[in-house]
Structure formats: structure tokens, C-alpha cells
C-alpha positions, 0 to 999 in steps of 0.5 A: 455901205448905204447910198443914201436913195431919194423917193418922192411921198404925195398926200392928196395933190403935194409932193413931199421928198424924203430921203434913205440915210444910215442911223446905226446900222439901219436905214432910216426913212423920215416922215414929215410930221404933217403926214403923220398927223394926216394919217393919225399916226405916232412915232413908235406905231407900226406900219405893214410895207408892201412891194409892187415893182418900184413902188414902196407902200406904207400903211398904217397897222391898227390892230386893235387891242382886246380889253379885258374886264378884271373879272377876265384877268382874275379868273381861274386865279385862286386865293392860295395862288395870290398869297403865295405871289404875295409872300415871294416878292415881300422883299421886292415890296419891303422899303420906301421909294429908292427915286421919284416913283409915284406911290 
């Protein structure tokens, strides 16, 4: 059973509260969109949580994502390699658009 628990959040100098409740069986915290979008944040992005007594930090984790060149994705595949790809999912590609898919 979870005791719903109640902590206060500052931005700057405001004092938000928020509480701990039960969705499923995890305990769920909820953000006010107004820190979301002071902290540049999305639902769905990570946050690293770290522990100091009794306090509770949550900082956002940005971890950046490598882009690579298409050069850089192809290299080291060869033409035999893609045909055979090719020839293995003719069935997957064979008909037209079962739903709405874009094509």
C-alpha cells in the first residue's frame, strides 16, 4: 500500500506542491507544465534522480545523440549483403497499404 506523501518543488523564488500517488503499481510524481517548460523539458525525457538526506533532486539528462552521415551508416555493407536483405523481405514489401500509412 502507498501513503500518498507531500513535498514542496521552488522555481526561483515560487513554491509549488505536488504529490506522490499510485498509477498501476508505480508511484507517480507530477510535474506542472510550467516547470516543464522552464527547464525546456518534454513528457517522455529522462531525468537522473539523485539523494541527499531528504532532499530529492531531479535534473534533466541530456545526453546527446551522435548523428551519423549516410556514408557512416552504409559503410562496411556491401551490394550482395542489400540484395539479399532485399530478396528476404519481398513478401513484407509485396501489396498495397493494409491502413492509413503514408507512402
Amino acid at each position: 500500500m502507498l501513503v500518498v506523501n507531500e513535498f514542496s518543488l521552488r522555481i526561483g523564488t515560487d513554491m509549488l506542491r505536488t504529490r506522490i500517488r499510485k498509477q498501476g503499481g508505480a508511484a507517480v510524481v507530477t510535474l506542472p507544465a510550467e516547470v516543464l517548460r522552464q527547464i525546456d523539458l518534454t513528457v517522455g525525457e529522462e531525468l537522473q534522480i539523485e539523494l541527499t538526506g531528504e532532499t530529492i533532486i531531479l535534473r534533466a539528462h541530456h545526453e546527446k545523440r551522435r548523428r551519423y552521415s549516410l556514408a557512416e551508416l552504409l559503410e562496411g555493407v556491401d551490394c550482395a549483403e542489400m540484395q539479399q536483405i532485399a530478396e528476404e523481405t519481398r513478401a513484407a514489401r509485396a501489396g498495397g497499404p493494409k491502413g492509413r500509412e503514408l507512402l
